[in-house]
C-alpha positions as CSV (number, residue, x, y, z in Angstrom):
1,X,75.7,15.2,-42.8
2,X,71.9,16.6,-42.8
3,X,70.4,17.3,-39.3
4,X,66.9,15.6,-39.8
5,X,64.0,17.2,-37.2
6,X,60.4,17.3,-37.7
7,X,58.5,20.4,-37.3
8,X,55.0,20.2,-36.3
9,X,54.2,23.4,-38.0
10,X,55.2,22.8,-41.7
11,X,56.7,19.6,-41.5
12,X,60.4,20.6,-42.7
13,X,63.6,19.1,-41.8
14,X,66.9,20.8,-41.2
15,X,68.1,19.2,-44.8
16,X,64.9,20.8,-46.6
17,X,65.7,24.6,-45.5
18,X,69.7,24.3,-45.8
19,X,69.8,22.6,-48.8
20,X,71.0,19.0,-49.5
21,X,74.5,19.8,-49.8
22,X,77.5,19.3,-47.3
23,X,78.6,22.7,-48.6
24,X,75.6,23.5,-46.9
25,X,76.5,22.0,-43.5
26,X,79.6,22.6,-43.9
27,X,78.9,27.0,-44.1
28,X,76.9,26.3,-40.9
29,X,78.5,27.0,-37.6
30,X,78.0,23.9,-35.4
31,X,76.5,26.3,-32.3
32,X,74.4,28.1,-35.1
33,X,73.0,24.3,-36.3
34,X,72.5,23.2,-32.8
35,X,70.0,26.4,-31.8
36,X,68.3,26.1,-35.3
37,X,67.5,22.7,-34.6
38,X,66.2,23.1,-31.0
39,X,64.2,26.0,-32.1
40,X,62.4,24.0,-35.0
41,X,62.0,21.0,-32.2
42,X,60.5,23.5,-29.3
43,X,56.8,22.7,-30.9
44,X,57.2,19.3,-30.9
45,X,58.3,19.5,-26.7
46,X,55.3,21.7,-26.1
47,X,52.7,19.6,-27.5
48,X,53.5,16.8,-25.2
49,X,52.5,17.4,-21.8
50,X,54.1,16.3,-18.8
51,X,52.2,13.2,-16.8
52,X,50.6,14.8,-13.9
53,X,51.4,13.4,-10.3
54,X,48.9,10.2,-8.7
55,X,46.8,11.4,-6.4
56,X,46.8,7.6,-4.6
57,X,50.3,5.9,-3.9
58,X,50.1,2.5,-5.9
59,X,49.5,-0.8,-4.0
60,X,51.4,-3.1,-6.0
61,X,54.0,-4.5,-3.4
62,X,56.7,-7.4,-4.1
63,X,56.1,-10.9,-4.8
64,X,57.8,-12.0,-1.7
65,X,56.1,-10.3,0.5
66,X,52.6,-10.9,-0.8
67,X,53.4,-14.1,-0.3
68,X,54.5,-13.8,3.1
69,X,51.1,-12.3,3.9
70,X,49.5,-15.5,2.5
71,X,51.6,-17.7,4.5
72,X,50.7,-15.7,8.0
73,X,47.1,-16.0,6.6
74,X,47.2,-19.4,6.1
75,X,48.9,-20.4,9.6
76,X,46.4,-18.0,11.3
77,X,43.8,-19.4,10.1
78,X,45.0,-23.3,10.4
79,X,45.9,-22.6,13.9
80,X,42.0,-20.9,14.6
81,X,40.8,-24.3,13.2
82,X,42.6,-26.4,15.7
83,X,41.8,-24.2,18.5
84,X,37.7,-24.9,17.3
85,X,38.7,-28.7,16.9
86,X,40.2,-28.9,20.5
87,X,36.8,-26.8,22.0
88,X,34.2,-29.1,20.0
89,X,33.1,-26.5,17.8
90,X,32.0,-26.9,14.4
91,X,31.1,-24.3,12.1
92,X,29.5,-27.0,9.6
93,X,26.2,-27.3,10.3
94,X,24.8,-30.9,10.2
95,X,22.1,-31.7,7.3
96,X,18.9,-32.9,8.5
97,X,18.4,-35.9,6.9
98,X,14.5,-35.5,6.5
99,X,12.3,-38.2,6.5
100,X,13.1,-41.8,5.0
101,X,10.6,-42.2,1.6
102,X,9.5,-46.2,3.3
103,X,8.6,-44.3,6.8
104,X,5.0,-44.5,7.4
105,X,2.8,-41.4,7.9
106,X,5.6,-39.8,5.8
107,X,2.6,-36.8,4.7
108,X,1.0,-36.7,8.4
109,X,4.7,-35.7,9.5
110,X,5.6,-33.2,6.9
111,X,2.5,-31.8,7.5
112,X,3.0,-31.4,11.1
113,X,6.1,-30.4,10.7
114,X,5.1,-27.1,8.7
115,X,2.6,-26.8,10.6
116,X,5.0,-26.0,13.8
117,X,7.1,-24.0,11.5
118,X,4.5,-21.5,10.4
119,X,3.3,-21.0,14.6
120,X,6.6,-20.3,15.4
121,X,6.9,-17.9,12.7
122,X,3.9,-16.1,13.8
123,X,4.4,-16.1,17.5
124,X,7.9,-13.9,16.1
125,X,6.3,-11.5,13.6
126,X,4.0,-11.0,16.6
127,X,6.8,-10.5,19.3
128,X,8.4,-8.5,16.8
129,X,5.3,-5.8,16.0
130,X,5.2,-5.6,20.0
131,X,8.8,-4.5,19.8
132,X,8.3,-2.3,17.5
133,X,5.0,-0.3,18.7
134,X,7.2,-0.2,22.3
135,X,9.5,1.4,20.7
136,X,7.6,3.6,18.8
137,X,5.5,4.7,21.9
138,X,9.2,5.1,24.3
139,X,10.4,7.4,20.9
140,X,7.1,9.2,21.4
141,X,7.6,10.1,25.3
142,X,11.1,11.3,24.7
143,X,9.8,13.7,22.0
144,X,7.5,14.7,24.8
145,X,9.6,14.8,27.4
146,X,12.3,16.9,25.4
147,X,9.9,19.4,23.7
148,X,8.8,20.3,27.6
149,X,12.5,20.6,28.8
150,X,13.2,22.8,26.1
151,X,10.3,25.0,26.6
152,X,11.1,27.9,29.6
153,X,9.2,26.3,32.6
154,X,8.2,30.4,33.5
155,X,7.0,31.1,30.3
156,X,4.7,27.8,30.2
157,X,3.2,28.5,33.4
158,X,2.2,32.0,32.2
159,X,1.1,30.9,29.3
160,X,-1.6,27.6,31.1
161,X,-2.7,30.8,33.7
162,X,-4.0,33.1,31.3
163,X,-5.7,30.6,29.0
164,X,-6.9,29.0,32.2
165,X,-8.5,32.8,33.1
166,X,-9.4,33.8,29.6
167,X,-11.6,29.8,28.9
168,X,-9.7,29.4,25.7
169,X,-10.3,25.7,24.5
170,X,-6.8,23.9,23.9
171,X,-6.4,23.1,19.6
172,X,-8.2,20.0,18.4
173,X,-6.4,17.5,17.2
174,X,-6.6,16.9,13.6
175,X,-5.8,13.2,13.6
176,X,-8.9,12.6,16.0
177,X,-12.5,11.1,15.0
178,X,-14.0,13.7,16.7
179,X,-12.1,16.4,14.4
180,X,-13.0,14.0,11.6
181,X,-16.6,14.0,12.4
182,X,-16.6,17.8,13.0
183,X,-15.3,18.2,9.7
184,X,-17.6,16.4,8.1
185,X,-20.9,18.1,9.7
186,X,-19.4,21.6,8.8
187,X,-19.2,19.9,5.1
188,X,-23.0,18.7,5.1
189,X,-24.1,22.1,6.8
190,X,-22.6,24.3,4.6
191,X,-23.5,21.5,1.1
192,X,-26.6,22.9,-0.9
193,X,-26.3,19.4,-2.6
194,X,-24.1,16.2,-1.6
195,X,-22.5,14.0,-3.6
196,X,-21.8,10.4,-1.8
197,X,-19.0,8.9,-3.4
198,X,-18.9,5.1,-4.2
199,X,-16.5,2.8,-5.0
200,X,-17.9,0.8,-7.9
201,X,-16.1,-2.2,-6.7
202,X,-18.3,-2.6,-3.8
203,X,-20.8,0.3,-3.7
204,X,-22.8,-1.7,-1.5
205,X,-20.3,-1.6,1.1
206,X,-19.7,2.3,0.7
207,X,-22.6,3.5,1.7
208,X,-23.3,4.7,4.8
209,X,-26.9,5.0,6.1
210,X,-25.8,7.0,9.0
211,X,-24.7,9.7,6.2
212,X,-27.9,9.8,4.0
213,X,-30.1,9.5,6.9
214,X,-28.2,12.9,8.6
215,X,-28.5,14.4,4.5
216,X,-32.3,13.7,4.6
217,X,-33.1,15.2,7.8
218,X,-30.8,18.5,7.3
219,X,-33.1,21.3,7.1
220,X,-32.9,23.6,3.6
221,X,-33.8,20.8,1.2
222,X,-30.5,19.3,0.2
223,X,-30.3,17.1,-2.6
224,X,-28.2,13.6,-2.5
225,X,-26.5,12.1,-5.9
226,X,-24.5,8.8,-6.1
227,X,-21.6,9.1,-8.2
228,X,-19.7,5.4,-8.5
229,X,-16.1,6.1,-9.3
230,X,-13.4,3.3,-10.7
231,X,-15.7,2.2,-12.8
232,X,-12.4,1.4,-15.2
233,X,-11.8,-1.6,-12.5
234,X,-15.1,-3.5,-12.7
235,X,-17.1,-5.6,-15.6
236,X,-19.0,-3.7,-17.5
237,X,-22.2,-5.7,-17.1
238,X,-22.0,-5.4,-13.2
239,X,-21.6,-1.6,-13.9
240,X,-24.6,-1.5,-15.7
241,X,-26.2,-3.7,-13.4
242,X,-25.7,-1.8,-9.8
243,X,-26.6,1.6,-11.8
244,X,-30.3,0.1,-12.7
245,X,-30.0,-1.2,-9.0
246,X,-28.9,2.4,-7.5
247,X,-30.7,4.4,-9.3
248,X,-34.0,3.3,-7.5
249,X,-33.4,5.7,-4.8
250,X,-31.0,8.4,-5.7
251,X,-29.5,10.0,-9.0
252,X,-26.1,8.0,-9.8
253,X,-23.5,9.3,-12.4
254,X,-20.7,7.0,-13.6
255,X,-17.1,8.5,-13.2
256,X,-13.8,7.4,-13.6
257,X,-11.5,10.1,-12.6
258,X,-7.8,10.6,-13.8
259,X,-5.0,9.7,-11.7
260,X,-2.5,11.3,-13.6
261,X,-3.0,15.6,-12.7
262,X,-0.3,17.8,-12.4
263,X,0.2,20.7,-10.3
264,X,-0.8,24.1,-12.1
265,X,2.7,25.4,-11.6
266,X,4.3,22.6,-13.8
267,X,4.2,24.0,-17.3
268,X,3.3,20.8,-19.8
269,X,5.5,20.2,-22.7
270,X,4.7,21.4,-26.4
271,X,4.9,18.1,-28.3
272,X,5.5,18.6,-31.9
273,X,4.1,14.9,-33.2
274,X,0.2,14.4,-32.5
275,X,-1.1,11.5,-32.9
276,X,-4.5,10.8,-35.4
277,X,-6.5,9.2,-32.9
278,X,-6.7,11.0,-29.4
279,X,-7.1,7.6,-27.9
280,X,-3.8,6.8,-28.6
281,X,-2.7,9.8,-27.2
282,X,-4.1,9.2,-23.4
283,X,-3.0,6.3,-21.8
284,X,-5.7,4.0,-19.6
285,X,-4.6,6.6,-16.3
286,X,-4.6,9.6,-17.4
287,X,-8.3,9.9,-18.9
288,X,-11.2,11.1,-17.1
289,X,-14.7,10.3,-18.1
290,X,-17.6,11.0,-16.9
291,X,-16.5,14.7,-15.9
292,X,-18.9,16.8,-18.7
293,X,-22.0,14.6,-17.6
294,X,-21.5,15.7,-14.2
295,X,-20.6,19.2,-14.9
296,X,-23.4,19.7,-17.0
297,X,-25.5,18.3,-14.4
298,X,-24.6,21.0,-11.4
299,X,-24.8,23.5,-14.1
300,X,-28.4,23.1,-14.8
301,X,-29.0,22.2,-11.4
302,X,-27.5,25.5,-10.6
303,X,-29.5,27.4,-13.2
304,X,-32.9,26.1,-12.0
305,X,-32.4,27.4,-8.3
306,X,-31.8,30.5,-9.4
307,X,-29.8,31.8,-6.5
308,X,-27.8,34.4,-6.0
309,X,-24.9,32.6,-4.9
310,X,-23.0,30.1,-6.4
311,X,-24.3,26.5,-5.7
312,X,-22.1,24.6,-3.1
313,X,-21.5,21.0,-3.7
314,X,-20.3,18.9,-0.9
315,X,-18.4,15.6,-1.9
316,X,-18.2,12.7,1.1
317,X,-17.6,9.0,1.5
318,X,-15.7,7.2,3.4
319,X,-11.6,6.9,3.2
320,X,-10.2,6.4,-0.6
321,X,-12.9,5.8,-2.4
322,X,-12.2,8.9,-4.5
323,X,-13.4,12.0,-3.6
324,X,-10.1,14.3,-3.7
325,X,-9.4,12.5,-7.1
326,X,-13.2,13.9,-8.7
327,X,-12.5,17.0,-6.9
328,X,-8.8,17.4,-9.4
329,X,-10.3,15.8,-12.0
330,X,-13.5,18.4,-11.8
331,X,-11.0,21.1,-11.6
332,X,-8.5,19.8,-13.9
333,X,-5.7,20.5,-11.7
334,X,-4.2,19.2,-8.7
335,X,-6.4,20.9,-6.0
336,X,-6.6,18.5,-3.7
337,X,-4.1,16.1,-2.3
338,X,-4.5,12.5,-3.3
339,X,-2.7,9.0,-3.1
340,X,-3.2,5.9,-2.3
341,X,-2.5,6.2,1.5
342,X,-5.9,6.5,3.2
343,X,-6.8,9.6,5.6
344,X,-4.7,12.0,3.6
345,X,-7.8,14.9,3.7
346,X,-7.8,16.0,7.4
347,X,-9.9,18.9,6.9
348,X,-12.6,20.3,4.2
349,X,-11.9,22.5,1.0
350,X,-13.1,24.9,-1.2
351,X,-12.6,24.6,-4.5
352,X,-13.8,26.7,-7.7
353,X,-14.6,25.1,-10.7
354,X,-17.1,27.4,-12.4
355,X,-18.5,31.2,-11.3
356,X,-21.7,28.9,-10.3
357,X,-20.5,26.1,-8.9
358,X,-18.4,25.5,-5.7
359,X,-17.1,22.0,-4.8
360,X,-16.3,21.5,-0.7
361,X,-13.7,18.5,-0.1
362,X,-14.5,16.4,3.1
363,X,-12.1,13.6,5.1
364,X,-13.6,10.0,4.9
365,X,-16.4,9.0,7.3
366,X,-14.9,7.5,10.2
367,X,-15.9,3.4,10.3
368,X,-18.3,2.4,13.5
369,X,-15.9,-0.4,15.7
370,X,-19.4,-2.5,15.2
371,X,-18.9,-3.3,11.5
372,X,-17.7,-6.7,10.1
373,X,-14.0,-7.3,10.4
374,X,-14.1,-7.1,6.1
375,X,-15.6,-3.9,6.1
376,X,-13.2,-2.2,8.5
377,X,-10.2,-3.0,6.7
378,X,-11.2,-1.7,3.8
379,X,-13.2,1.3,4.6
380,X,-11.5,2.3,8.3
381,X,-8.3,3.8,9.4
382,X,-7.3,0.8,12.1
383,X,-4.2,0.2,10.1
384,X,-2.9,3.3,9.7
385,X,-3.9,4.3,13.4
386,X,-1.8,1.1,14.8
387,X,-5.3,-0.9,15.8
388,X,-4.8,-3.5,13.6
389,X,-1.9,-5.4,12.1
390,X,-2.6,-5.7,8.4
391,X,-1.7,-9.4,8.1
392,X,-4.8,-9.3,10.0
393,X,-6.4,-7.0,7.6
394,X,-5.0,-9.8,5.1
395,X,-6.0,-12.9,6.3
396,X,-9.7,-10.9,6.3
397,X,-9.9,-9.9,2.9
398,X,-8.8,-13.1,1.6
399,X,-11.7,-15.0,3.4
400,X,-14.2,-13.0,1.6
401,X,-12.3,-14.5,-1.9
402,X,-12.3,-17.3,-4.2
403,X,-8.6,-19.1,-3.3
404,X,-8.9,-20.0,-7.2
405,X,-9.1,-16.4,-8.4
406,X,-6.5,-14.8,-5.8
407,X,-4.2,-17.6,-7.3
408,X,-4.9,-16.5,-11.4
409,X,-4.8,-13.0,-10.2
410,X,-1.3,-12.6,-8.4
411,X,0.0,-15.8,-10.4
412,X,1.0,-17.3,-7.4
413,X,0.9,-21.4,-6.3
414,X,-1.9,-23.1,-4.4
415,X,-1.8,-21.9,0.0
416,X,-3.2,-22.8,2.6
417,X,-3.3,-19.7,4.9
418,X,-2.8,-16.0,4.4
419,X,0.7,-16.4,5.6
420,X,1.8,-18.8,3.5
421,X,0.0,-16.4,0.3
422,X,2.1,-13.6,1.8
423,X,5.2,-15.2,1.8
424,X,4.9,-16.7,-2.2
425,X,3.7,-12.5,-2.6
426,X,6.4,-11.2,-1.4
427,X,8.6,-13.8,-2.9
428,X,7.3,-12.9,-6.3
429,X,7.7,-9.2,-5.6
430,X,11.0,-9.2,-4.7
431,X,9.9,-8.2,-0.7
432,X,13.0,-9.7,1.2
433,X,14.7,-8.7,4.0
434,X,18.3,-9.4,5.4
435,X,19.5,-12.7,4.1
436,X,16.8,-13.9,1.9
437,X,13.8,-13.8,4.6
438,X,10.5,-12.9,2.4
439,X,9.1,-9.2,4.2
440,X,5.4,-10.7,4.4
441,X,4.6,-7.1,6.2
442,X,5.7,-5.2,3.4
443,X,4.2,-8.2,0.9
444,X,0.7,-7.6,3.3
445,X,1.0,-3.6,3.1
446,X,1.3,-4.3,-1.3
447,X,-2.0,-6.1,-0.7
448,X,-3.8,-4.0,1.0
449,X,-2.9,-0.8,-1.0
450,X,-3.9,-2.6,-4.3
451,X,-6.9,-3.4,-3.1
452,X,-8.1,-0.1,-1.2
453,X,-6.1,1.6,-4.2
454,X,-6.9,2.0,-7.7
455,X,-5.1,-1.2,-8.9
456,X,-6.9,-4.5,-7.9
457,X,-10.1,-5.3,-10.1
458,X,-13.2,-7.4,-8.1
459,X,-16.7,-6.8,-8.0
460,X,-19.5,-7.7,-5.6
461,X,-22.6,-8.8,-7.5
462,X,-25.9,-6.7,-7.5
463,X,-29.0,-7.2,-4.8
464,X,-31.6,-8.9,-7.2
465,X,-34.7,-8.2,-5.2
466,X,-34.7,-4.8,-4.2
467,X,-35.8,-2.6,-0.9
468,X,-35.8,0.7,0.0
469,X,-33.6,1.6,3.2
470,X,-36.0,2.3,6.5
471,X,-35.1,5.7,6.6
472,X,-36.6,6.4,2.8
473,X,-40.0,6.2,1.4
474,X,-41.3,6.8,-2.3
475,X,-42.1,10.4,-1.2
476,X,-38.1,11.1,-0.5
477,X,-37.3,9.5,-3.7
478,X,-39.4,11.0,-6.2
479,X,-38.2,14.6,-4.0
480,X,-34.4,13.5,-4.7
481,X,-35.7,13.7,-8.0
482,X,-37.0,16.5,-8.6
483,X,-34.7,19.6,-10.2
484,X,-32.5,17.1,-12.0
485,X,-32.2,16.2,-15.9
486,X,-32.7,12.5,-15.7
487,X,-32.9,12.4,-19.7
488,X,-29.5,14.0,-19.9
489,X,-27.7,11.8,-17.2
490,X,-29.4,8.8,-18.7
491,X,-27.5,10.2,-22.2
492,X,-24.2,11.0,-20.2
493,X,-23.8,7.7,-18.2
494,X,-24.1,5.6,-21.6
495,X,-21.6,7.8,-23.4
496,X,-19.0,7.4,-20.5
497,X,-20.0,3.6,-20.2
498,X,-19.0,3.7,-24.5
499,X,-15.6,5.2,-24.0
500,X,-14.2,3.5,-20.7
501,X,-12.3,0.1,-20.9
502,X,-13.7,-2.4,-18.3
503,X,-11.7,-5.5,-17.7
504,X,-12.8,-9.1,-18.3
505,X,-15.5,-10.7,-15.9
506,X,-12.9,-13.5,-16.4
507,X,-9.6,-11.3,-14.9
508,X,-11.6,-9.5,-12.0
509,X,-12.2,-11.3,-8.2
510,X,-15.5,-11.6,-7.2
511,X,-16.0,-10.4,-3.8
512,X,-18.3,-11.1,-0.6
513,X,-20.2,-7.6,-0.1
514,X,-20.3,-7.1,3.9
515,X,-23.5,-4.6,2.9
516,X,-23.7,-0.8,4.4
517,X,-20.8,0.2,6.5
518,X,-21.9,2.3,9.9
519,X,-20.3,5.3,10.3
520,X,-20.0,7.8,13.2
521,X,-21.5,11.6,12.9
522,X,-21.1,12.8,16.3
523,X,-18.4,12.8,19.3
524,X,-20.9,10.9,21.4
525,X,-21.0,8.4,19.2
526,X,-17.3,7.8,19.2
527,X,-17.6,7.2,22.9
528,X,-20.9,5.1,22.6
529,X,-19.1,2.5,20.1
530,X,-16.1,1.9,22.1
531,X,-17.8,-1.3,24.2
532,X,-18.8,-2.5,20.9
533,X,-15.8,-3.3,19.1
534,X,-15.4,-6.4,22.2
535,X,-18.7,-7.4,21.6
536,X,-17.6,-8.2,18.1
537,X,-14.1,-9.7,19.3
538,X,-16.4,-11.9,21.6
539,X,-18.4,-12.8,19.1
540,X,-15.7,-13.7,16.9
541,X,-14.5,-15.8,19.4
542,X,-17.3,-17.5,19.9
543,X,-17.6,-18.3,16.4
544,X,-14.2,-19.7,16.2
545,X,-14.7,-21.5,18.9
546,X,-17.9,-23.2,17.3
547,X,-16.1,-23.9,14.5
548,X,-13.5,-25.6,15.9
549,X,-12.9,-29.9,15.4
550,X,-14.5,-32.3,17.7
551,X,-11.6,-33.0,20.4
552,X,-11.4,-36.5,21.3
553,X,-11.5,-37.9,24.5
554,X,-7.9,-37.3,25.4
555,X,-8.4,-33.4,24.4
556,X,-11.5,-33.4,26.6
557,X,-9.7,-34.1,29.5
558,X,-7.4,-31.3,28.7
559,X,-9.6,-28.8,28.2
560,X,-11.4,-29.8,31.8
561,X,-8.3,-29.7,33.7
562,X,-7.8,-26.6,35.8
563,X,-4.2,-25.7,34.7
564,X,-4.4,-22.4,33.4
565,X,-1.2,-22.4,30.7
566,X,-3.5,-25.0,29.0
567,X,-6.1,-22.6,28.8
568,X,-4.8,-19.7,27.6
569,X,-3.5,-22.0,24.8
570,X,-6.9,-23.2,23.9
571,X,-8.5,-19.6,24.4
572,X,-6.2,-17.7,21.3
573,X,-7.9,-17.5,18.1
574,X,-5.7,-18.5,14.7
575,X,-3.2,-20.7,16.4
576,X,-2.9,-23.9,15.2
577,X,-3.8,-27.2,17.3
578,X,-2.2,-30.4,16.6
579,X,-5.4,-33.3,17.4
580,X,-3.8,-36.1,19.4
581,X,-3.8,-40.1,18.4
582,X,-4.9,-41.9,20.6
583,X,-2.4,-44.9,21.9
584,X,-3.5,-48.0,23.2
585,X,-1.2,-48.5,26.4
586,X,-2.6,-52.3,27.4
587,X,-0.8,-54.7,29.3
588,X,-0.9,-57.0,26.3
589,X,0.8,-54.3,24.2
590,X,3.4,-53.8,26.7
591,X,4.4,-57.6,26.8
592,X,4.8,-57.9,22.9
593,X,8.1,-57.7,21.3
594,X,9.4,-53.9,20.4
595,X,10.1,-55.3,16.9
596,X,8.0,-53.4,14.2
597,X,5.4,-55.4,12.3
598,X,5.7,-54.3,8.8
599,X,2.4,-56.4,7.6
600,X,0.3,-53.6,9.9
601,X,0.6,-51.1,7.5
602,X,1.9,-52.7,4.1
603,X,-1.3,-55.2,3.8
């Protein structure tokens, strides 16, 4: 008998090196076959490894007492039903069975019906922001209340007594307007010329006469230039149109800065495939144009002073309208930090971009409180400050739209009110919160950043008839003139107008300019326009109060009684009032049958 094994190593059998005899086997002691044959196997044993040990004990338990578990499951639950049935309480919640299709006044009290739905869903979002700010403010005091437990109270008290004796000013605060408007003087003061940045989509509503007017009057003969930046989100033809209209007073330069700047430590990648046609190669983002014509501009500007130093340029305008982002594109590096947040620059910035040239960054103008409710929520910090809700800041910007337009442009259905637009946004945008409920807050805070952003395209149409401001006379123009190369801008503004893509007159909003925003210069200022913002909110009042329904008899009363909940309710702006029918309650109605006459409304 041959002792057949496998051996992983040549693949021989016991047969193949003993021959196939049984002499063979039979010369072979049976201890000397039985070692041979577990040495030629001892490859075949280590190959395989052993199966290491589960980490996790398996779950898989017997059938019968899985299905014991069921069965206590089952009577547990059965007997918690019982229990419910025996207390009267039902977790099935009864279907409301709407309003019958024959009912008269079906529409009327659908309408209504909403109508209650959407208050009450204010008065919450409103109760809930309260919440919200209290708690914000109570997180706030702790923090303050900590930070001076921690702090030694010895130490402290040293610390007040000698800057009490030595008249050191405590630190200004950096989120204040009157660090803001600090700022910005130092940034004019120290400016040889200023560049007033203007968002093309309304640059109307970005000037700021306060601003020129302080330029003007500034001793050491500063220049002033328009430059209108996101010009990429506005018809060309209106583009063309407010730079005949601006240039009138002041030389404007058409920029459209690129959003897309790294960091100069982030090393770019060496692609191997270039592409034929460099406008393939940059995407709608990343170019900048708009950047040599201004360049070149400061640089003979700078050559015709002649001074010794180099020539400072101070760039200003109010919050996100795009001075950090011509400051990095200028540069061509991320200097300055920029986003889409507003009130991101708290203080001004030198930056370097030639040996001649010196660009100073500057934080937005702070807003005057006086301004139109449109203007101050797109060019003021209310928001981010806590001032204003932005479903207010909402409901304000979509006044000052065509309903059609905002409909085409977010591809959203036909609304009636800004809530009911916020709710089909967020709805769209996937903005929900905890069991399906649209976020309109986040969906209102979307809004607002594409349209103080670079992202939403509208345009405000151009002043046909034109005037010069009060505080300029043809004497200032033709000196704002003077020293610059009006030939070459002229050249520069058409080539960046050739190489920019606008968007469709069709595709873009048209918007309700507000005209020049005030601004604040000055820390007495500040204080002088705190009364005015409740002039306005009067005023506003007022207005919706004029433009309110005539009330009807009934309501008259009402409003002349002398209960006071009534008139707080009549008193609150945006809420909505239902107007009363009124019901004839005659003797010879009350006699008549309560049967319903059909043939009074089916005729």
């Amino acid at each position: 008998m041959s002792i057949k094994h496998s051996s992983s190593a040549g693949g021989e059998t016991c047969a193949d090196r003993g021959g196939n005899d049984e002499s063979s086997d039979l010369l072979t002691p049976p201890r000397a076959r039985a070692v041979l044959c577990s040495h030629i196997g001892r490859s075949d044993r280590s190959s395989t490894m052993k199966r290491p040990k589960l980490k996790k004990a398996s779950k898989r338990v017997t059938c019968s007492k899985r299905y014991k578990i069921q069965k206590k499951v089952r009577d547990h639950t059965r007997k918690l039903r019982k229990e419910a049935k025996k207390k009267g309480v039902s977790k099935r919640v009864k279907k409301d069975p709407g309003v019958p299709s024959s009912a008269p006044f079906k529409e009327e009290v659908l309408r209504e019906a909403e109508q209650r739905r959407l208050q009450i869903e204010e008065e919450k979002e409103k109760k809930r922001q309260a919440k919200i700010l209290e708690r914000a403010q109570k997180r706030k005091k702790e923090k303050e209340v900590t930070s001076k437990e921690t702090e030694p109270k010895a130490k402290k008290a040293r610390q007040d007594e000698v800057e009490i004796q030595q008249g050191k000013p405590s630190a200004p605060d950096k989120n204040s307007k009157q660090y803001f408007c600090s700022e910005l003087n130092k940034v004019i003061d120290a400016s040889d010329v200023v560049i007033e940045v203007l968002d093309a989509r309304d640059p109307l509503g970005c000037r700021c006469p306060q601003l020129e007017e302080a330029v003007l009057r500034r001793e050491g003969n500063k220049k002033l230039i328009l430059v209108l930046s996101k010009i990429d989100l506005v018809p060309k033809e209106n583009v063309e149109r407010w730079i005949q209209c601006l240039q009138l007073e002041f030389p404007v330069v058409a920029f459209k800065a690129s959003t897309q700047i790294k960091d100069k430590t982030v090393r770019a990648r060496k692609r191997t495939i270039v592409a034929s046609n460099e406008v393939l190669d940059r995407s709608r983002a990343a170019a900048c144009f708009g950047n040599s014509c201004l360049t070149e501009l400061l640089t003979s500007f700078a050559a015709s002073t002649q001074n010794e130093t180099s020539l400072r340029v101070g760039v200003v305008g109010f919050p996100n309208v795009g001075k950090s982002s011509l400051v990095n594109s200028m540069k061509g590096i991320l200097a300055c930090n920029a986003g889409v947040k507003r009130g991101i620059t708290k203080s001004m910035q030198d930056v370097h971009i030639l040996k001649n040239v010196k660009l100073i960054d500057s934080p937005g103008v702070v807003a005057s409180p006086s301004n139109p409710p449109a203007s101050m929520a797109l060019r003021s910090l209310q928001v981010e400050e806590g001032q204003e809700s932005v479903l207010e800041a909402v409901r304000t910007l979509l006044k000052q739209c065509d309903h059609s337009q905002i409909m085409l442009q977010y591809n959203v259905p036909d609304f009636r009110n800004s809530l009911e637009f916020l709710t089909l946004f967020a709805k769209k945008h996937g903005y929900l919160q905890k069991g399906g409920v649209p976020n309109t807050e986040q969906a209102a805070t979307a809004f607002l950043a594409d349209w103080t952003g670079a992202k939403m395209s509208y345009h405000c149409k151009a002043p046909e008839n034109h005037s010069l401001p009060t505080y300029m006379s043809d004497a200032v123009v033709a000196e704002m003139r003077n020293g610059w190369d009006l030939n070459n801008l002229k050249t520069g503004n058409e080539e960046t107008l050739k190489g920019v893509k606008f968007p469709n007159q069709a595709s873009s909003v048209s918007f309700i300019s507000k005209g020049p925003t005030a601004g604040l210069l000055s820390v007495c200022d500040v204080s002088e326009e705190k009364p005015g913002a409740a002039a306005t909110e009067r005023q506003e009042e007022q207005n919706d109060e004029n433009n309110e329904p005539e009330q009807t008899p009934k309501e008259a009363k009402e409003t002349e009684a002398p209960e006071k909940p009534q008139k707080v309710l009549l008193k609150k702006p945006g809420h909505v009032q239902f107007q009363s029918v009124p019901v004839n309650i005659s003797l010879s109605a009350a006699t008549t049958d309560d049967a319903y006459d059909f043939n009074t409304d089916f005729k």
